[in-house]
N, C-alpha and C positions, 0 to 999 in steps of 0.2 A: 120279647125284649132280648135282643144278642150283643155282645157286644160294646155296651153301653158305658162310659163313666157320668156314676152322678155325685155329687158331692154338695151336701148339703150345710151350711156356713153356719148355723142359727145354735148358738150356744146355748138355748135354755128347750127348744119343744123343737123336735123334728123328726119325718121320715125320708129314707130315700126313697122306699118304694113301698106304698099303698097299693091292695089290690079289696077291693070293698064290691057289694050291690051283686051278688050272684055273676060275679066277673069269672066265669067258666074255661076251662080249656086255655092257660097260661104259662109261660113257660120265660124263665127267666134265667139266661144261662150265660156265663163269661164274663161278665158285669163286675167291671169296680166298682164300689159305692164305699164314699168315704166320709165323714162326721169329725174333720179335722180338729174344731172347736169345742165341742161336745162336751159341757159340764155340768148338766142338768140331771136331776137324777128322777124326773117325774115317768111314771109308767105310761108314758103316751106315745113316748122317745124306743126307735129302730131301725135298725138299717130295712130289715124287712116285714111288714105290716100286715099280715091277711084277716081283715076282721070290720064291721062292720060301725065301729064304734072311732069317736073322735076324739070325748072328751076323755074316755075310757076304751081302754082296747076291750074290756071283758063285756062286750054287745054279743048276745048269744043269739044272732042269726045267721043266716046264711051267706059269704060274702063271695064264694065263690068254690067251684070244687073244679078234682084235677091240674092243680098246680103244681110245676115241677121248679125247684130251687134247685138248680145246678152248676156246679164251675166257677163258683162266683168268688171275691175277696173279698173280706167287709172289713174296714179298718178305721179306728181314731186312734188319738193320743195317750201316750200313756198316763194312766190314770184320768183317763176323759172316756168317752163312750157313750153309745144311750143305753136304756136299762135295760131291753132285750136286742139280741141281734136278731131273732126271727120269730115274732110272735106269729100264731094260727093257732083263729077261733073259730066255731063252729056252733051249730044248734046244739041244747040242751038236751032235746028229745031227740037227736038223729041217729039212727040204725045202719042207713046207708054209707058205700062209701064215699071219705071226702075224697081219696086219693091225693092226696098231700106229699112229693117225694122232697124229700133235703138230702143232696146227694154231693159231696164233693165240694164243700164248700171251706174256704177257709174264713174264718171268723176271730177278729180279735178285739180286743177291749171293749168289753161290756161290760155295765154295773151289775147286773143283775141275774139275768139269764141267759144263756147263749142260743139253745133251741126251745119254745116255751110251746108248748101244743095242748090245748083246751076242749072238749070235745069233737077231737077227732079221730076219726073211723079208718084205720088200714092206712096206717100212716109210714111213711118210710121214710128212717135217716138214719143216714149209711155213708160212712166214709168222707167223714166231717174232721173239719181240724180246727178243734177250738182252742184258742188261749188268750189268757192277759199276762201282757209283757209287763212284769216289773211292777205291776199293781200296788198299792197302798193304802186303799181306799178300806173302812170298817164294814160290816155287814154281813149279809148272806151271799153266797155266788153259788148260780146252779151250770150245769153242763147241758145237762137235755134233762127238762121236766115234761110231766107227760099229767093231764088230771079228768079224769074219767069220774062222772059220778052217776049213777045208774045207767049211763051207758056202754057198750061194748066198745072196746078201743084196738084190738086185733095190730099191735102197733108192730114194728117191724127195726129193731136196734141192732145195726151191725158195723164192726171195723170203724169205730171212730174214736178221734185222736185227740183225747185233752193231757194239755202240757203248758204247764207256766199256771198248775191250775192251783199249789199248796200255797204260791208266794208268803213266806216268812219273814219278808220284809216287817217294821214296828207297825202295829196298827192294823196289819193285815184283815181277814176275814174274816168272821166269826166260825159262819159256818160254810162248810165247803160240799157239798153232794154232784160228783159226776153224775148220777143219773139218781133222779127225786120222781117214783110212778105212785099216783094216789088213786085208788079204782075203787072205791067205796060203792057196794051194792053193781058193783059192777061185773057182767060177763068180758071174759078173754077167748 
């Protein structure tokens, strides 16, 4: 996918891009994807989906490996957003690489998560530009979460850019973690 604008209208459940079902060898680069309306806060909701799951993203099988997120701009409204901007799931038990890159992406206004990555293996994002403009919204906001649980995650974090991430606005965040890595029982 090069190229592309998609823009998704549906104010309460949406994604622009689903990649599910062992969808292999992917590559998703230069792409505006935008969620103008966006003010649902349900975890089902992102600009980019790789996961196996519908009614839940957190489906731990296989939805695809070797995906590269690159170049892309992902935007909604201020204080609108879905809840992650790039969610990737993966097997529970997986050893091997998913090779997952998020490279060069700019990302803004999300509830929740801006990179969210769930058992996966040799992951790389690098040279990301996350922020929420002007946000007011109450809660938690993460930057890039990472959650490994007795699997090895060998993940790969460099050069990336959050900013507009304290907003002090009334009401603001509760909690705020640029980067949140949970690896319980887990090899590095």
């Amino acid at each position: 996918i090069n190229g592309l604008t998609v823009q998704s209208t549906n104010a309460t459940y949406a994604r622009c891009v689903e990649i599910r079902n062992e969808s292999n060898n992917i590559t998703i680069a230069n792409c505006n994807l935008k969620m103008p309306f966006m003010s649902g806060t349900s975890d089902v909701n992102g600009y980019i989906m790789v996961t196996n799951g519908t009614v839940s993203p957190s489906v731990y099988t296989n939805p695809g490996k070797n995906i590269v997120i690159k170049n892309n701009h992902m935007s909604a409204q201020i204080d609108g957003g879905p809840y992650y901007g790039i969610w990737l799931c993966n097997e529970t038990n997986g050893t091997s690489s998913t090779g997952y890159q998020v490279i060069e992406n700019n990302i803004e206004n999300v509830y929740y998560t801006f990179i969210h990555a769930v058992y996966t293996v040799e992951t790389t994002i690098e040279k990301n530009r996350l922020h929420n403009d002007k946000h007011t919204r109450s809660g938690y906001l993460y930057g890039i979460y990472l959650y490994n649980y007795y699997t090895r995650c060998d993940a790969k974090i460099n050069a990336n850019w959050l900013y507009e991430f304290n907003n002090l606005a009334t009401g603001g965040y509760d909690g705020r973690y640029p980067i949140y890595v949970y690896m319980y029982g887990a090899s590095n």
